[in-house]
C-alpha positions as CSV (number, residue, x, y, z in Angstrom):
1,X,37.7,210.3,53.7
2,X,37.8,213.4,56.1
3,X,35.3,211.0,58.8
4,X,36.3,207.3,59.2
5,X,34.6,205.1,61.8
6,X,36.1,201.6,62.3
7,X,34.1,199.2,64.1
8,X,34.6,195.4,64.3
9,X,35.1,192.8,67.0
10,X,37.4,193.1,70.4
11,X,40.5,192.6,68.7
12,X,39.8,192.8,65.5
13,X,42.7,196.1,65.3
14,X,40.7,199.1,65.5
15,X,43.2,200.8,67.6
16,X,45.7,199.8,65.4
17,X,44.3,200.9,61.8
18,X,43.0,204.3,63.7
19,X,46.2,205.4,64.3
20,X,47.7,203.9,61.5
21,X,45.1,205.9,59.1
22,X,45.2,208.9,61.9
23,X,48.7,209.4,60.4
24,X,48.5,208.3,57.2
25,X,45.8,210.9,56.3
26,X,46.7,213.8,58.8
27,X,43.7,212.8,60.6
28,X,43.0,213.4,64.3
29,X,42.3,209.9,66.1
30,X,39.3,209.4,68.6
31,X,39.8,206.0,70.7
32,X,36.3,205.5,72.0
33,X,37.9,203.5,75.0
34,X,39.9,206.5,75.9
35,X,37.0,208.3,76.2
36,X,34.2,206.1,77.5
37,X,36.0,204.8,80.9
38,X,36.5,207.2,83.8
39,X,39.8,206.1,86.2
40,X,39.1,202.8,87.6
41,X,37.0,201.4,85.0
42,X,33.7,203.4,85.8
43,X,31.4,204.0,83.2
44,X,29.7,207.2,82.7
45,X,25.9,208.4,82.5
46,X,24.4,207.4,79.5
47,X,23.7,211.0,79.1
48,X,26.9,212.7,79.7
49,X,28.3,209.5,76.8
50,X,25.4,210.8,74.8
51,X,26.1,214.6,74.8
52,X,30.2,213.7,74.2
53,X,30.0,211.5,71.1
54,X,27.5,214.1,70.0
55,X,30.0,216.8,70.6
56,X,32.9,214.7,68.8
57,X,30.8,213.7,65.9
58,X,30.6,217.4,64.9
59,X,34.3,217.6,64.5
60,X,34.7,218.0,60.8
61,X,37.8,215.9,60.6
62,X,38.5,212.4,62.5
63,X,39.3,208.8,62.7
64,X,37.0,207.5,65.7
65,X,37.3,203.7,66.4
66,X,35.2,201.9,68.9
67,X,32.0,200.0,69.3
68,X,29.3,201.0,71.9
69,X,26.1,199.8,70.1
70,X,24.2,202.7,71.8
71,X,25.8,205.3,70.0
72,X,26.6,203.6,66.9
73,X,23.7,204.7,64.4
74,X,24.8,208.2,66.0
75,X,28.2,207.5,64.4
76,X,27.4,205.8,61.3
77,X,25.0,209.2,60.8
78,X,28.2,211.6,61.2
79,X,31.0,209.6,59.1
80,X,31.4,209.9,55.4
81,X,33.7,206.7,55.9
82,X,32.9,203.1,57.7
83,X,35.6,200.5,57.6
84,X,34.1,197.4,59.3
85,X,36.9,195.2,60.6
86,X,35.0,191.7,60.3
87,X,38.4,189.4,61.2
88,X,38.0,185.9,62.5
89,X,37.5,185.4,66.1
90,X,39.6,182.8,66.6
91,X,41.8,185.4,65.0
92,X,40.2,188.2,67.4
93,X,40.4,186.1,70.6
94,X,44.5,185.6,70.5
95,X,44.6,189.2,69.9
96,X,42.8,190.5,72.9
97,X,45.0,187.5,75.0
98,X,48.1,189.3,73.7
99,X,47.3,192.4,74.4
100,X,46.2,191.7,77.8
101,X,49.6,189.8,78.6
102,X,51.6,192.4,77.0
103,X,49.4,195.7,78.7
104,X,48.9,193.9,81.9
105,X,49.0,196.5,84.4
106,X,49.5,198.7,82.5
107,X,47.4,201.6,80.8
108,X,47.5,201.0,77.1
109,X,47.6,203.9,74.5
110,X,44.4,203.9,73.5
111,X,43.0,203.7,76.5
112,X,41.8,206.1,79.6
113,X,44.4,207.3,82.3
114,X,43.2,205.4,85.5
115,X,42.4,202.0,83.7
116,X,45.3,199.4,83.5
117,X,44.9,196.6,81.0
118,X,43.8,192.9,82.8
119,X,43.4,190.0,81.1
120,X,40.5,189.5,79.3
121,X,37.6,188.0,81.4
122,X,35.4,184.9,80.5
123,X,32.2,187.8,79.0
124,X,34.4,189.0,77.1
125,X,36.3,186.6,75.4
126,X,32.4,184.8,74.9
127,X,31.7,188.2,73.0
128,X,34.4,188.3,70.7
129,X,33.8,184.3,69.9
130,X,29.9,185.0,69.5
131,X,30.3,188.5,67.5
132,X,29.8,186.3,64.8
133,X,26.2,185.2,65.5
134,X,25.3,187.8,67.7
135,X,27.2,191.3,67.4
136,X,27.8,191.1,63.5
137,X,23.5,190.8,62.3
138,X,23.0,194.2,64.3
139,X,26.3,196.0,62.8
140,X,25.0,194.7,59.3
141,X,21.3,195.8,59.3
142,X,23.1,199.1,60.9
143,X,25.5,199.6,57.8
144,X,22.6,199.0,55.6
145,X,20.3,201.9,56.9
146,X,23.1,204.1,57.1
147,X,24.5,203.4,53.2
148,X,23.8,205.9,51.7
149,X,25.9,208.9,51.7
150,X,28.9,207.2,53.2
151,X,31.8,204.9,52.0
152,X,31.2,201.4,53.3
153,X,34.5,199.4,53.6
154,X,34.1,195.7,54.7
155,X,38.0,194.5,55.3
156,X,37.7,190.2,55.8
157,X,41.5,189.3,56.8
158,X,44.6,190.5,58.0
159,X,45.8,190.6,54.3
160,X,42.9,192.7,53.3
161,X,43.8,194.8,56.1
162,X,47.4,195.5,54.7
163,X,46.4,196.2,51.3
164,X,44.0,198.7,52.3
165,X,47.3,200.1,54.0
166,X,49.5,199.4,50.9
167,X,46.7,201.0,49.1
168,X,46.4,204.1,50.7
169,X,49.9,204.4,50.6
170,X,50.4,204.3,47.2
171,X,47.7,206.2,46.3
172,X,46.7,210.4,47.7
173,X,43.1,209.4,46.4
174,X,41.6,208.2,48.9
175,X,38.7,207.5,47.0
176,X,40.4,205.0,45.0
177,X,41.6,203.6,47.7
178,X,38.6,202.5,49.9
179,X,36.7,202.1,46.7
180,X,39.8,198.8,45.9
181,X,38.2,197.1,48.4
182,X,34.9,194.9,49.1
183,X,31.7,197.2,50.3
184,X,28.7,195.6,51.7
């Protein structure tokens, strides 16, 4: 596991488990959202996003969390390691509230200078609600194509979450580890 990509729903505690496994595994961490927004919550130009994950996908060592379905299957092509958070939204929702009450104002650590948290608006709160149905077929048929060659680690709960954790902390193969746990 020297290239980890964690995907999953707003909320689902990609930020979390990147730095989590960032220091874990002596890993440097890649927030996507840290990246992707410019101050004031600007996005960039689709090529300029391009050519950067491009760049960062070449690293040889990383933990890179974030979605952005339009560079995903470039991701999935450069990782050795998926871990798919696939949590509840109900689950998902209360977490993005949280951290929008606790951040408000504020920019969080995973996040680009220039871009205080708010609370969540109504599109995204409908998006983590209807990853389900909507986000979830895509990321599958994604993981799918990109199976072979790579670790696929499909974590269902907050208690699967922590015993990857617990895993990875009992164990310095990391093999062992991911391999404990489901894989699409």
């Amino acid at each position: 596991m020297q290239r980890i990509l964690i995907i999953g729903s707003g909320g689902s505690g990609k930020s979390t488990l990147s730095a989590a496994l960032g220091q874990r595994l002596a890993l440097p961490v890649i927030h996507m959202d840290a990246l992707y927004w410019q101050p004031g919550w600007v996005e960039p130009a689709k090529p300029d996003w391009q050519a950067r994950v491009e760049a960062l996908c070449l690293g040889e060592r990383w933990v890179m969390d974030g979605n952005y379905s339009g560079t995903l299957a470039q991701r999935l092509a450069a990782c050795d390691t998926v871990i798919f958070l696939d949590l509840p939204p109900l689950l998902c929702l209360w977490r993005a509230l949280r951290r929008g009450f606790r951040y408000r104002g504020q920019v969080r650590p995973d996040m680009a200078e220039g871009c205080p948290e708010q609370l969540p608006d109504p599109a995204f709160l409908s998006w983590i609600w209807n990853y389900p149905t909507r986000s979830r077929p895509k990321v599958m048929a994604l993981l799918d194509a990109h199976r072979q060659g790579r670790r696929i680690v499909h974590l269902r709960s907050r208690r699967e979450v922590g015993e990857f954790l617990h895993t990875l902390g009992q164990t310095t193969d990391t093999t062992a580890a991911a391999s404990s746990h489901t894989t699409l």
